[in-house]
Each structure stands twice: as structure tokens, then as C-alpha cells.
Steps between C-alpha positions, in 0.01 A plus 500: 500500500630844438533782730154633410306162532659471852352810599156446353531190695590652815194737484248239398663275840465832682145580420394100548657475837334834598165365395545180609644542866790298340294197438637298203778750446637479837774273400753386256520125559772306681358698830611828379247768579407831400441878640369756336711828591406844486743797450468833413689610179836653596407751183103520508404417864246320308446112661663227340406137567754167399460158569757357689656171631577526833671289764405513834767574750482543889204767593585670145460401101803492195465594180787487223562848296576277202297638227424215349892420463592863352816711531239724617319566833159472500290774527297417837872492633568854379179611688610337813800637479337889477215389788560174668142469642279298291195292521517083479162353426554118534163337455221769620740643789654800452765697728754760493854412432843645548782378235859459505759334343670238660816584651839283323471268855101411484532473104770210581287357756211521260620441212517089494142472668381744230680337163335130612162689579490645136681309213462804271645757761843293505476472132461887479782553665739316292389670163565914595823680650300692756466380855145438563410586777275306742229747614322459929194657541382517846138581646443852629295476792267738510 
């Protein structure tokens, strides 16, 4: 698929797991699952929503800035990057997030748990020059 098809994809996932409460697009097979997270454009402030596999980890989640295995980051990442707090919907329950990237010491903690959890993340990583990095988001209690 090309760039373009991915992110028709991505929107039609989006939309579906909005409408659905992440029924039937909640995972990815293999017992990977899916989150729907919400950013606000770095450039627009306008919402953004992308379908992600995540892995959870201790009372937090991880998600892989791989762009689909581009030398690129992916936008979401750039948004996080400008405003760290997000929104994760996972199935109908939504909360307010705070990201980071994971420091060099958690990423080689996390690293092997997260390359046997996702196949494709371990395959991204061998195909691009860029480090990807490994991305917590923790709950924001409110």
C-alpha cells in the first residue's frame, strides 16, 4: 500500500473504532490491540485521531513512533512532541494522557518485551537509520 492508502486506512480504522467502542477493530490479531489516540495538530490545533498498537506496560501504555517503518516520524508523534497531553480511547473508555519518550535506560528495558509483543515493530526498526523511539503514555488523574 502506498503512503496515501495507509492514511485512508488509518482514518477509516479511526472513524470505525470511534463508532464502534473498538468492537471488531480493537485488535490486530496475535493479541495485539488497538487505541485510538487523540492529539491536537502541532500546526492547526485541530484534533487528530490514529489507530495505534499498543503494549501495555506497568500502570501506563507503549506505542512505537515508527510510521509505518519510515525514515520519518509520524505525525501524531510530532503533536506529542508540541503538547504531550492527549486522549487514549481503548474500547469506549476514554482518559487524559501525558506522553514521553522513553528515556535510553527504559527503551533497553523495553525494548525486547516490545519487539516479541509486535513482529512488525522489530521489523521496522531494522529497515530506517533513525532511532525509533518507544513512546509511554501515562494516565493523568484528574
Amino acid at each position: 500500500m502506498s503512503g496515501r492508502d495507509w492514511r485512508t486506512f488509518g482514518r477509516i480504522h479511526a472513524k470505525l473504532y470511534e463508532w464502534l467502542g473498538g468492537r471488531l477493530v480493537g485488535s490486530v490479531g496475535g493479541g495485539r490491540k488497538v487505541l485510538l489516540l487523540k492529539t491536537l495538530g502541532r500546526k492547526t490545533g485541530i484534533e487528530r485521531m490514529t489507530p495505534l498498537v499498543y503494549m501495555p506496560e506497568g500502570d501506563g501504555l507503549v506505542v512505537y513512533a515508527s510510521n509505518g517503518g519510515k525514515e520519518t516520524a509520524p505525525a501524531w508523534w510530532l503533536n506529542l512532541q508540541s503538547n504531550p497531553e492527549a486522549t487514549v480511547q481503548i474500547g469506549r473508555d476514554s482518559h487524559t494522557v501525558h506522553a514521553r519518550k522513553a528515556s535510553e535506560e527504559e527503551y533497553r528495558a523495553l525494548w525486547p518485551k516490545a519487539a516479541a509483543y509486535n513482529s512488525h515493530w522489530a521489523a521496522y526498526e531494522s529497515t530506517v537509520k533513525r532511532k525509533i523511539p518507544l513512546v509511554i503514555l501515562k494516565r493523568v488523574d484528574v
